[in-house]
C-alpha positions as CSV (number, residue, x, y, z in Angstrom):
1,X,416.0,153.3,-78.6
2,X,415.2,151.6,-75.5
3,X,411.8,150.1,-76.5
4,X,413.6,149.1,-80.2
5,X,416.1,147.7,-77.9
6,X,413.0,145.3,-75.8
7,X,411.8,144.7,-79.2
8,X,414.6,143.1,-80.7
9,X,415.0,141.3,-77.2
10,X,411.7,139.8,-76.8
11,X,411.8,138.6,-80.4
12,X,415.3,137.1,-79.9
13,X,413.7,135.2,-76.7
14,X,410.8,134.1,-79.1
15,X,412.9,132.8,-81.6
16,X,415.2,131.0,-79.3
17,X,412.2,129.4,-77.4
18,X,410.8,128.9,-80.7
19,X,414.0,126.7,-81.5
20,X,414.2,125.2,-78.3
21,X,410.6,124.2,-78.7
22,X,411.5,122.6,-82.4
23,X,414.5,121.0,-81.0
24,X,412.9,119.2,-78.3
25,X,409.1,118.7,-80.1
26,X,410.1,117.8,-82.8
27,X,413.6,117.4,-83.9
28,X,414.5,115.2,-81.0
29,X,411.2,112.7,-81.1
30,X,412.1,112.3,-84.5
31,X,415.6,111.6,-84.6
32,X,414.9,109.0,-81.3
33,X,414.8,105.9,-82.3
34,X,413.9,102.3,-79.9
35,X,416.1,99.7,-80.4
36,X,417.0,95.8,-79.3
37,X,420.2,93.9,-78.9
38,X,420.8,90.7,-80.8
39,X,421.7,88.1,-78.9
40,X,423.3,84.6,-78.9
41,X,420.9,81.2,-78.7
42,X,419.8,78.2,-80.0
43,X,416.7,78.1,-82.8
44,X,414.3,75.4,-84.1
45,X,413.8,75.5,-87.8
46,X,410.4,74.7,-88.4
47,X,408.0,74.9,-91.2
48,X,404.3,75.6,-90.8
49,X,400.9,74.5,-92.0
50,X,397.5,74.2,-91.5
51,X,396.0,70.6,-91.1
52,X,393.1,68.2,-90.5
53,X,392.4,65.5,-88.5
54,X,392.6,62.5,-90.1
55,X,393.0,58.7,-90.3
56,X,395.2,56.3,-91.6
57,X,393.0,53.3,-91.7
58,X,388.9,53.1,-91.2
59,X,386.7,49.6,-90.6
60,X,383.5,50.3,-92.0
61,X,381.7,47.3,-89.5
62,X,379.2,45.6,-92.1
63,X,377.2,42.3,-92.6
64,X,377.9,39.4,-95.1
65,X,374.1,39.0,-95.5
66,X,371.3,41.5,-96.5
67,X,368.3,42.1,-94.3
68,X,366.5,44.0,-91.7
69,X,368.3,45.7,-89.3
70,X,366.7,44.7,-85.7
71,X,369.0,46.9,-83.5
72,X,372.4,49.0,-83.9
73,X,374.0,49.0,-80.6
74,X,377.0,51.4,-80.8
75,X,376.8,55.2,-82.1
76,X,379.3,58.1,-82.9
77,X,381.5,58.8,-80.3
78,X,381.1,55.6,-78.7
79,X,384.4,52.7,-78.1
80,X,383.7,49.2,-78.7
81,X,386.4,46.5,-78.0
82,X,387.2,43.6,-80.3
83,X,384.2,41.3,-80.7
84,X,381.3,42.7,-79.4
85,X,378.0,42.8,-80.7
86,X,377.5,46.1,-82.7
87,X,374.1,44.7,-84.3
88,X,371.5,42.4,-84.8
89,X,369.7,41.6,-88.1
90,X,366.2,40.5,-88.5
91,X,366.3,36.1,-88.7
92,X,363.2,35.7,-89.8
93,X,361.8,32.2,-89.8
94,X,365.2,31.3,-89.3
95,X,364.8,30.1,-85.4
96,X,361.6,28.3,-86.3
97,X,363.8,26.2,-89.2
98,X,366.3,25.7,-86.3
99,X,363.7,24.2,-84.3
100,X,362.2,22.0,-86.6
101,X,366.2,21.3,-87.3
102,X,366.7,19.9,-83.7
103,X,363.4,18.4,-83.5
104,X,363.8,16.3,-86.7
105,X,367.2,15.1,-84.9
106,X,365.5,13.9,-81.8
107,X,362.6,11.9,-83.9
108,X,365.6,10.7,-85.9
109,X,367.1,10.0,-82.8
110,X,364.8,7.8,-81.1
111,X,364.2,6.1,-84.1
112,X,367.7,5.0,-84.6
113,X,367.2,3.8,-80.7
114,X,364.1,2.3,-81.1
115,X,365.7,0.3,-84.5
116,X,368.5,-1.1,-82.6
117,X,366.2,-2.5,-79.9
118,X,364.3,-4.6,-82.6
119,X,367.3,-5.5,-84.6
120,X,368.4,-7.1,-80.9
121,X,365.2,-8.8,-80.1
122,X,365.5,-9.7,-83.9
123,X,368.9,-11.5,-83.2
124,X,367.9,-13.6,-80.7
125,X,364.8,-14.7,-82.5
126,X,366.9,-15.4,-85.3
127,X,369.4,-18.1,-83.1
128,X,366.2,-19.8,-81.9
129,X,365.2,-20.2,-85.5
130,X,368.4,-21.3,-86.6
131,X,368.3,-24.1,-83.7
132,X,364.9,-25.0,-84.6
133,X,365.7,-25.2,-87.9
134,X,368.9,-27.2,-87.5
135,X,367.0,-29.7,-85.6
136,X,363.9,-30.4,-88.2
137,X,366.2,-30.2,-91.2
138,X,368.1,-33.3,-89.3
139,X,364.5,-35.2,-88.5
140,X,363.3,-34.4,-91.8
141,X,366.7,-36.0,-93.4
142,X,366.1,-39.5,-91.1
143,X,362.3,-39.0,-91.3
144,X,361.3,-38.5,-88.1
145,X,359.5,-35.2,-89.1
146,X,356.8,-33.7,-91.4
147,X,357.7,-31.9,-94.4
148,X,355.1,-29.4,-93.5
149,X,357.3,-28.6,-90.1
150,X,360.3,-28.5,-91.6
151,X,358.8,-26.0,-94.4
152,X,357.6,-23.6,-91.4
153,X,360.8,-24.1,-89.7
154,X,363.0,-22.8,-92.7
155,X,359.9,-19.7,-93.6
156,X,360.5,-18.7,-90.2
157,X,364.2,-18.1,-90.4
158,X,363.9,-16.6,-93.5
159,X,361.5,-14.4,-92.2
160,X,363.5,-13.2,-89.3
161,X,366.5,-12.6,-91.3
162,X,364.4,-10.2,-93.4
163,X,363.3,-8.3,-90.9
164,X,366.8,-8.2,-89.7
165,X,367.5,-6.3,-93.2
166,X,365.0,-4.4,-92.7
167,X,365.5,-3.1,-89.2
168,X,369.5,-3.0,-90.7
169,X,367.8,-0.3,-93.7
170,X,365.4,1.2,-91.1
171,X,369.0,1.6,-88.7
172,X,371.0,3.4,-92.0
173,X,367.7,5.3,-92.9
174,X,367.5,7.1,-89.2
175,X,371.3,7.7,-89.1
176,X,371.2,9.5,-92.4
177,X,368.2,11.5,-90.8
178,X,370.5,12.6,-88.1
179,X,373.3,13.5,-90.4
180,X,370.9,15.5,-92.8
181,X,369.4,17.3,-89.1
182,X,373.0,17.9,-87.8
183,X,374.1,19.6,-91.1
184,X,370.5,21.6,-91.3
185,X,371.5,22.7,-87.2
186,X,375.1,23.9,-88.4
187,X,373.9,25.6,-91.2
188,X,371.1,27.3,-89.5
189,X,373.0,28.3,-86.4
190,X,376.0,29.5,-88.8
191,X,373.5,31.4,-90.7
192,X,371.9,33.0,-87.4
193,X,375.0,34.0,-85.8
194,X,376.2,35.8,-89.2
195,X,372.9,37.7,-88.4
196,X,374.7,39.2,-85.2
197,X,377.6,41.8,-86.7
198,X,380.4,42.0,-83.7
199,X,383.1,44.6,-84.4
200,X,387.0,43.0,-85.8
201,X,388.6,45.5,-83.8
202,X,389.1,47.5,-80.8
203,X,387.8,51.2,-82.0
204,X,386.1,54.5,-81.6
205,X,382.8,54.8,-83.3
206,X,383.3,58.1,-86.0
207,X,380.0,57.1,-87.7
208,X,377.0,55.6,-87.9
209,X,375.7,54.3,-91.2
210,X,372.8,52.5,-91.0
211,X,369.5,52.6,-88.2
212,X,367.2,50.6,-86.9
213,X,364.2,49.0,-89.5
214,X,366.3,49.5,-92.4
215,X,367.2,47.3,-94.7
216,X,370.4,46.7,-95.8
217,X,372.5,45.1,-98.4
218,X,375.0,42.6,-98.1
219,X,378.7,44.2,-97.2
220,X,376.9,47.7,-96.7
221,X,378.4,49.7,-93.9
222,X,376.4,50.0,-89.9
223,X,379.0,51.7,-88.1
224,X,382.4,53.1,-89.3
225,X,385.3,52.2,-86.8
226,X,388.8,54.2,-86.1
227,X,391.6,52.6,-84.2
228,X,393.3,55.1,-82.1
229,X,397.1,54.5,-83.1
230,X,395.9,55.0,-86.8
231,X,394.3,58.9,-86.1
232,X,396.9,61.2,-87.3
233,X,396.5,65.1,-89.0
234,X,396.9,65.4,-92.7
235,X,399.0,69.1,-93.1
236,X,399.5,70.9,-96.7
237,X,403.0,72.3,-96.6
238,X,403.8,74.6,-99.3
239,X,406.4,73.1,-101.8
240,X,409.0,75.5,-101.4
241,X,409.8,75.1,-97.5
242,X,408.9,71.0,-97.7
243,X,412.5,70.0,-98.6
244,X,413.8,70.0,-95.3
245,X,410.8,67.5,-93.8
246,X,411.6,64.1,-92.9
247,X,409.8,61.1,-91.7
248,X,410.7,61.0,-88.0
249,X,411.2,64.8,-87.4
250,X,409.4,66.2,-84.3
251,X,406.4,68.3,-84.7
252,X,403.8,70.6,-82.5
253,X,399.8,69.9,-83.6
254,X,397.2,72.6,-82.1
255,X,394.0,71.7,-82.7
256,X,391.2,74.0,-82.9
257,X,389.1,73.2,-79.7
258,X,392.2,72.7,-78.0
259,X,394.4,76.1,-79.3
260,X,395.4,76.6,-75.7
261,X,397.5,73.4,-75.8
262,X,400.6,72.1,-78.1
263,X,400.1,68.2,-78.7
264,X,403.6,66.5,-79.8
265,X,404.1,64.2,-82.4
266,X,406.0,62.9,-85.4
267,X,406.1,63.1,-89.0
268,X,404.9,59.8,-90.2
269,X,404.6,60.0,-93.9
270,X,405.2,62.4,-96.8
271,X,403.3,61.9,-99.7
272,X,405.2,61.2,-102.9
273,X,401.8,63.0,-105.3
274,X,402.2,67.1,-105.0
275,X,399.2,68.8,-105.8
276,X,400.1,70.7,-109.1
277,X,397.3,73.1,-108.7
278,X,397.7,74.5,-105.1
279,X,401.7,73.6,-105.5
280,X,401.4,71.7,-101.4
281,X,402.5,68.9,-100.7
282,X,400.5,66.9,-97.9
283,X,402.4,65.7,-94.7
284,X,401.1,63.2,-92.3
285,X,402.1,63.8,-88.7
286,X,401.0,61.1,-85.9
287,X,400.1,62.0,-82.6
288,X,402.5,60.4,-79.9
289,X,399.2,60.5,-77.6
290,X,395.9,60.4,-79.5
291,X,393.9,63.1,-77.5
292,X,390.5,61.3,-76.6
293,X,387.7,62.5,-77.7
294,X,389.2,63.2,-80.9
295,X,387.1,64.3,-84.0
296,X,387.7,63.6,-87.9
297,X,388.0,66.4,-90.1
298,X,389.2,69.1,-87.1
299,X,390.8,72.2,-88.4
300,X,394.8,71.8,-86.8
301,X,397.9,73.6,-87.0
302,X,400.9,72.1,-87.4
303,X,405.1,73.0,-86.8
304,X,407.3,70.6,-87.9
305,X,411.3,71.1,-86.4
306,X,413.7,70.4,-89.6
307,X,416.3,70.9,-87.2
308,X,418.7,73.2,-85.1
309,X,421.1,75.9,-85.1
310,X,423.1,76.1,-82.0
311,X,425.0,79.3,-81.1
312,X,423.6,81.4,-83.4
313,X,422.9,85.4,-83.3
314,X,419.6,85.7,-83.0
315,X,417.0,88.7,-83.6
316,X,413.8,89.5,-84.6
317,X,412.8,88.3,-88.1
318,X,410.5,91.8,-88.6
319,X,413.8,93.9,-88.5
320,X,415.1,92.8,-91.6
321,X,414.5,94.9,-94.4
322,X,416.4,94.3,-97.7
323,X,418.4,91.4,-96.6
324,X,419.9,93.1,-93.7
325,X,418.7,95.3,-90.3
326,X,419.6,99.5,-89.2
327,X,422.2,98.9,-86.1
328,X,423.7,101.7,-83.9
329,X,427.1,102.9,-84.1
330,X,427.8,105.7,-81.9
331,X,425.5,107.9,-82.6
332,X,425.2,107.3,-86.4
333,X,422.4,104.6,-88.2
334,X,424.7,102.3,-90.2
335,X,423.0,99.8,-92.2
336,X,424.3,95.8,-92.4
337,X,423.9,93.1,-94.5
338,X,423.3,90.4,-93.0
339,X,423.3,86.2,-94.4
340,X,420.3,84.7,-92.9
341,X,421.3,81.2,-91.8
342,X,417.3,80.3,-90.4
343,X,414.1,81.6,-89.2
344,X,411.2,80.4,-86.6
345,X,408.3,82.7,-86.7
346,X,409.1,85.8,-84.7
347,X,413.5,84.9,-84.5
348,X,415.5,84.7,-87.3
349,X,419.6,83.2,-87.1
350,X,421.8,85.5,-88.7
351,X,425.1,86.4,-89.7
352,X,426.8,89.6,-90.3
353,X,426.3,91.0,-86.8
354,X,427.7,90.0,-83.3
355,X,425.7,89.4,-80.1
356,X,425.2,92.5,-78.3
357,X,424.7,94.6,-81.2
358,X,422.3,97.5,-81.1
359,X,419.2,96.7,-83.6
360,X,417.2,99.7,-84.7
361,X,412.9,99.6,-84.9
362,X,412.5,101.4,-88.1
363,X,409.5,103.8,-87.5
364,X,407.3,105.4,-90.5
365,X,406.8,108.4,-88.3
366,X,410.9,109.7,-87.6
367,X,412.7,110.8,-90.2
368,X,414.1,108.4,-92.6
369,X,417.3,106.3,-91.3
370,X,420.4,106.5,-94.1
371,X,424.0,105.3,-93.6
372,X,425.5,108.1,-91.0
373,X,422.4,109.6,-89.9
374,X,423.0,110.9,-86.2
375,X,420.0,109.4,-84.5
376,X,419.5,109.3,-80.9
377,X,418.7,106.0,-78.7
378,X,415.2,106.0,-76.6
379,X,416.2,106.1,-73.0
380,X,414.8,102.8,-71.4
């Protein structure tokens, strides 16, 4: 009887520590459950997408003339300022012409000069031929003097006067030489400085088109220029969360070589053409400080704030399953529905709970949670 009797004792032990093994192995890990308090706050609204670096405006620098390209001044990466020289074309003879341009004016020139000196000397012949033949027209009238002198007297003045003329012609002839040389000179100096190409506006170079030796046609692009106040990121917003964007709204831009950083900006411009294949609709944000060096074409991120919910209960968006979140009411899971009033990323603003509230971590590996299952709270 005595050893039935340790028997029946050493299995009742076993079975109890058997149960107390369950209970606290197993029963008790399952039925323990984690979980958060929702609190009161403030939250951003935002709506995300992914972006691209962008411009609004480009000035592809080019020349109104064709040629030879001499020498390209500026690359890629590189800032030129309003005006200067970004390259040089090939002139040609052009300089030569401009010489014998100026050179034609100074022959001209000194011809004109030259012409006026005679036409002077010419004058003052002319008055003593006029005097002298004044004074044998009057002898030859009372017949004090030869026909024959008063004959040479009058071929004289005659002859004066028409070289007179013709120094006059020769005078008009060398001024419409210089007129002819002047207009050649302008022509061939406009010509020569449209051979230099100087950038319209202050910029940063984003490409370079053309090289040295080539040739290039009229209006064809050397250099590509970006003004800094135009650079902005082009973002695809799906179409369902792009009704709350407007023009002016704050926004966050992370750019790819720079993900450790959040650059602010603005929304600048939403496009009014959807694209009815991907169903996004493209949002321009500017920078309020383009970053420098910036690059065209950069992969970005971008979070645009729609706006604000102030005093809110606030909890983490992943708790919500089924349009409401497992809370803790003395010892029993209760499950409430709540009214989501707005999300940003990892928060979500609710309604249905108050602050304070104990919020469950539903966990795949404890037994399920159902309205008025006692469940125990994780000791923290």
């Amino acid at each position: 009887m005595a050893i039935r009797s340790i028997k029946w004792a050493l299995l009742l032990l076993a079975l109890l520590v058997g149960a107390w093994l369950f209970y606290e192995k197993v029963y008790l890990p399952k039925s323990t459950y984690t979980a958060v308090r929702a609190r009161q706050g403030d939250l951003n609204l935002t709506v995300f997408g992914i972006a691209t670096v962008g411009s609004r405006e480009k000035f592809p620098v080019s020349s109104n003339t064709g040629g030879k390209l001499l020498e390209v001044l500026k690359d890629q990466g590189e800032w030129v300022k309003k005006g200067e020289l970004i390259a040089r074309l090939d002139p040609v003879d052009m300089p030569q012409q401009l010489d014998e341009a100026k050179a034609r004016k100074t022959s001209a020139r000194y011809g004109l000069i030259a012409a006026q000196k005679q036409i002077e000397s010419l004058k003052a012949q002319l008055r003593l031929a006029e005097i002298n033949y004044e004074r044998y027209a009057k002898l030859s009238q009372k017949g004090y003097a030869a026909k024959a002198e008063y004959d040479k007297a009058l071929t004289d003045l005659e002859s004066i006067k028409a070289q007179i003329a013709a120094s006059e012609a020769q005078i008009r002839s060398q001024e419409a030489q210089m007129r002819q040389a002047e207009h050649n000179i302008k022509a061939l100096s406009a010509r020569l400085a449209r051979l230099e190409i100087h950038a319209p506006a202050t910029g940063y170079v984003v490409s370079r088109d053309a090289q040295p030796s080539q040739t290039i046609a009229p209006q064809q692009p050397i250099i590509t220029l970006v003004q800094p106040h135009t650079v902005w990121v082009r973002a695809t917003i799906d179409e369902r969360i792009s009704g709350s964007i407007r023009v002016g709204q704050p926004a966050a831009i992370r750019l790819r070589s720079h993900s450790d950083r959040l650059l602010p900006g603005k929304v600048a411009r939403i496009e009014a053409v959807s694209d009815p294949v991907t169903e996004e609709r493209i949002v321009d944000v500017a920078f309020d400080k383009v970053p420098e060096p910036f690059y065209l074409n950069e992969q970005a991120e971008v979070t645009i704030t729609t706006g604000r919910l102030k005093h809110v209960v606030l909890i983490p968006s992943k708790l919500i399953r089924k349009g409401g979140v497992w809370i803790y009411d003395h010892g029993e899971a209760r499950f409430k529905t709540l009214r989501i009033l707005g999300r940003n990323g990892d928060l979500s603003a609710v309604k249905g709970i108050d602050a304070g509230t104990k919020l469950l971590i539903p966990d795949p590996h404890k037994k399920p949670l159902f309205d008025g299952a006692d469940i125990r709270l994780k000791q923290s």
